[in-house]
N, C-alpha and C positions, 0 to 999 in steps of 0.2 A: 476529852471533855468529861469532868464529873457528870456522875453522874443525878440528877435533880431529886429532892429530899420527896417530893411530894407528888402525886396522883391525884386531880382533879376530876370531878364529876358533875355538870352541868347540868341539871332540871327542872322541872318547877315545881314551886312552891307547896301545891297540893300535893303533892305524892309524898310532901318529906316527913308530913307523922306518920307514915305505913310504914316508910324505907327506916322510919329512926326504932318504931317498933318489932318488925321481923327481924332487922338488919339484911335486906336485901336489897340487889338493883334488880329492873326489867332487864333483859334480855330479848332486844326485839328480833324481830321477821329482818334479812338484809334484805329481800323482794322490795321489800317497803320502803327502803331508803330512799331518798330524794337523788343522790346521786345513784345514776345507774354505773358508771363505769366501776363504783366501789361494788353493788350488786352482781355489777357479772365478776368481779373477781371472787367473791366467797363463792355461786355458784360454778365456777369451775375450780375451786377449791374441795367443793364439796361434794363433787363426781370421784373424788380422790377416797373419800371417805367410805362410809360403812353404809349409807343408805341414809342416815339419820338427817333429819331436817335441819341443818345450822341456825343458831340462834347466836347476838351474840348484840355486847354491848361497845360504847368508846368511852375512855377519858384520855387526860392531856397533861404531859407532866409540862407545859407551855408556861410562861410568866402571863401573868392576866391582861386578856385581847378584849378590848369594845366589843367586838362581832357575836364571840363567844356568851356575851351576856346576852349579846342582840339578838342572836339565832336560836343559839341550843336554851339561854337560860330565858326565851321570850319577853323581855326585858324586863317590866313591872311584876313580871308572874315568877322570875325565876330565881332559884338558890345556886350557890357552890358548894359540895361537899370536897373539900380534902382529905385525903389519906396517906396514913406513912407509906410510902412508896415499897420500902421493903418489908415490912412484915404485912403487906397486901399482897406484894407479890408473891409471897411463900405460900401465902394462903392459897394463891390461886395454883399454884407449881403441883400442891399437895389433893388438888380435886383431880382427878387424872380425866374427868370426861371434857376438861376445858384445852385447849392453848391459847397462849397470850404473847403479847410480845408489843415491842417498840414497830410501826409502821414506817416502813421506807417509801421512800420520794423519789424515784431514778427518773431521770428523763428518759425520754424518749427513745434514743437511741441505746441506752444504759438497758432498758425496759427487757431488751431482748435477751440480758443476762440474768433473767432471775431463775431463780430454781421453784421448782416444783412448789417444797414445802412453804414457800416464800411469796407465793400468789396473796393467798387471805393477808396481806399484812405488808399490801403495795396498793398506794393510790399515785396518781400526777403529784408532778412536782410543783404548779399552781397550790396544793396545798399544805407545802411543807412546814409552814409555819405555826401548822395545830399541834406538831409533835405528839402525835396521836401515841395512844395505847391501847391496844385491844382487844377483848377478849371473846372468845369463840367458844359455846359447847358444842361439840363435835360428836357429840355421844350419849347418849342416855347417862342422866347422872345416878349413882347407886342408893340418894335418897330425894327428894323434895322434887321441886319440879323443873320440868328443863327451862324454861322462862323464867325462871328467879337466881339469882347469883347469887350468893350467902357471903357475907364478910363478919369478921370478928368486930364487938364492941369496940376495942379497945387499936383498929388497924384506922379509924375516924377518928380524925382530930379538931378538922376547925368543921364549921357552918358559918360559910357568908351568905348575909341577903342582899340582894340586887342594891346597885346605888340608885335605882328610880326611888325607890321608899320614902317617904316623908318621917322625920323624926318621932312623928307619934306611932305612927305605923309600923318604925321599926321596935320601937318601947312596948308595943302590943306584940308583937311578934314574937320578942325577945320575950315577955311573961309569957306567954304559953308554949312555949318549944323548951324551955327552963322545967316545964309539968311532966314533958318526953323525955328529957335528958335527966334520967335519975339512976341509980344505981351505977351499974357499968359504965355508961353513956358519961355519968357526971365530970368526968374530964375535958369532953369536949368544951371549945373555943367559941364562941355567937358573936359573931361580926358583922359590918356593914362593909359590902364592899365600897370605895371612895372614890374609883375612876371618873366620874364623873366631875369631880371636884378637890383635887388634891391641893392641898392648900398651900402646902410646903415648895409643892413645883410655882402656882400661885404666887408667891412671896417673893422665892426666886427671878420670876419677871419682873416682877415689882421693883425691885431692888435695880434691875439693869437698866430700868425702863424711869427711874426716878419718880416713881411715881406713891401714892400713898392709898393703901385700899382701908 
């Protein structure tokens, strides 16, 4: 399997002129996660380590999930940032206080064969469908702060906003995150995401179904 062009990052809406100004993500507490089984895995991940308190973020190199809006991006509140999947990656290869990697799914029985370095970077296989991506600082970073992740201008490419949005809403959206995206940024993409309403899949039934919208 190729491998996917792109790295997604699911949040909401408030955070995205700080995240579009610093160029940074949070890096939360994994204590804090909702799922504890992914919790105890970074803390016996992190018994492995230096002492340092793991911090660490997800994205989903996944084609675009309902759930995904519904959960992580809280539907009406939340954005999609994508990223080049590979020039993110370097970025992150090149901070040495992080590791990152593609998250495995083993079942159960499988479970028993993971290796050591391979803990932070296994959840159940109920959720193999996020095709997670994750990253961990493990370390004190040697500038800025350990809760903030730094990516390049130029590793962000699109901004989708949620499909709850009303057309004027995304029309205001879009003029003022246009006033963020200047300089470096001004390549970046501003979209609406459409799952909610794709027209084309739409049409599609239409057509099979004889019928006239």
């Amino acid at each position: 399997m190729s491998k996917p062009k792109w790295l997604k990052k699911y949040t909401k809406l408030e955070y995205l002129p700080e995240i579009l100004e610093t160029r940074q993500l949070h890096l939360g507490d994994p204590k804090s996660w909702d799922d504890q089984n992914d919790a105890a895995a970074i803390l016996m991940f992190s018994q492995r380590q230096s002492g340092f308190d793991i911090r660490g973020t997800c994205l989903t190199a996944a084609p675009d999930r309902f759930h995904f809006w519904h959960i992580f991006g809280e539907r009406e509140l939340g954005v999609c940032l994508w990223f080049d999947r590979e020039r993110i990656v370097r970025e992150f290869d090149q901070d040495h206080s992080l590791v990152s990697g593609m998250v495995r799914y083993p079942t159960r029985k499988d479970l028993f064969q993971t290796k050591p370095d391979e803990i932070a970077f296994t959840k159940r296989e109920q959720y193999g469908d996020e095709r997670e991506f994750r990253v961990l600082r493990v370390s004190p970073p040697v500038r800025g702060e350990p809760e903030k992740l730094k990516f390049s201008a130029y590793s962000l490419r699109r901004v989708y906003l949620n499909p709850w949005l009303s057309p004027s809403s995304v029309s205001l959206y879009k003029k003022l995150l246009r006033q963020e995206l200047t300089g470096d940024l001004v390549h970046v993409e501003l979209k609406q995401n459409r799952s909610l309403k794709k027209k084309d899949w739409i049409n599609a039934l239409a057509v099979s179904a004889g019928a006239n919208l």
